[in-house]
C-alpha positions in Angstrom: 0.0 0.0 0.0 1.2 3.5 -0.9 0.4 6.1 1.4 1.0 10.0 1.8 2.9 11.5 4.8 2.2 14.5 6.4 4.0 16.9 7.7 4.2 20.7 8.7 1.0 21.7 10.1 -1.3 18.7 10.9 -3.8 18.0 7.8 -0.9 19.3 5.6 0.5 16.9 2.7 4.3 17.5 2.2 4.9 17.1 -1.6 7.3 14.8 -3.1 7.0 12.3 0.0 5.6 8.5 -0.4 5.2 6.0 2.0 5.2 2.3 2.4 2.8 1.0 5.0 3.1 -2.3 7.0 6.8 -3.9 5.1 7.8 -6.4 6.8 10.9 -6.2 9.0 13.8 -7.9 10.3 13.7 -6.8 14.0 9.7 -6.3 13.6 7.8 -3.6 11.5 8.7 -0.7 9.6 6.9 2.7 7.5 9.2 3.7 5.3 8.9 6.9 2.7 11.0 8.4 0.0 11.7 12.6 0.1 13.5 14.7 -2.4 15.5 16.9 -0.6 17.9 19.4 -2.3 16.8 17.3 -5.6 18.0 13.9 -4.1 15.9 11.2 -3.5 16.2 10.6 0.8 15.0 7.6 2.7 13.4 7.4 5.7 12.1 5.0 8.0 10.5 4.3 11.2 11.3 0.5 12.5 9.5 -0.1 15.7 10.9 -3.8 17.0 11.4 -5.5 21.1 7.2 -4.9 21.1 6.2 -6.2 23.9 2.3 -6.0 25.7 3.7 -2.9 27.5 6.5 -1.5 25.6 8.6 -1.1 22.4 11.5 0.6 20.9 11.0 2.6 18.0 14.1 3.8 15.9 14.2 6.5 12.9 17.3 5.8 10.0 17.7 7.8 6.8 19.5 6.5 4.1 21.0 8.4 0.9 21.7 5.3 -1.0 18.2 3.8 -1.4 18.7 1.5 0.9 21.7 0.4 0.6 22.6 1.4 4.3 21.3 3.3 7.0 21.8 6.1 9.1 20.8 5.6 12.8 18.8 9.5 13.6 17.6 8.1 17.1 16.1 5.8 19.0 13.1 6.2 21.7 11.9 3.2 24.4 8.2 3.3 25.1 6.8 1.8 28.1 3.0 1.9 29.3 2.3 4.3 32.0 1.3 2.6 35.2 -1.8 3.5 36.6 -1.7 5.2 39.8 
């Protein structure tokens, strides 16, 4: 499935970006979309992997090669507030 990104201001469509929804990954499952930036075509992903009932990691690359490798941007642990 191809999907749009947004980005900006919320309801906004940032043009030039497409999207890959649900592929498959390695460590779990990733969304993945192509930008042109400064007329280059720019990868970028989210892979969200270690999900668990209450909590996952989630880690953003970007990759200048189409794919070929990946730049780490950062990663973010999630973990289900307790209630209390």
């Amino acid at each position: 499935m191809r999907v749009a990104a947004t980005g900006g201001r919320p309801g906004s469509i940032r043009r030039g970006t497409t999207g890959r929804s649900g592929s498959p990954h390695t460590e779990g499952f990733s969304f993945a979309v192509t930008e042109v930036e400064e007329d280059q075509e720019v990868e970028k992903r989210m892979v969200f992997f270690d999900i668990a009932a209450d909590a996952f990691r989630w880690r953003w690359e970007r990759s200048e090669d189409a794919g070929a490798t990946w730049d780490l941007l950062w990663t973010i642990d999630y973990r289900r507030a307790e209630d209390g």
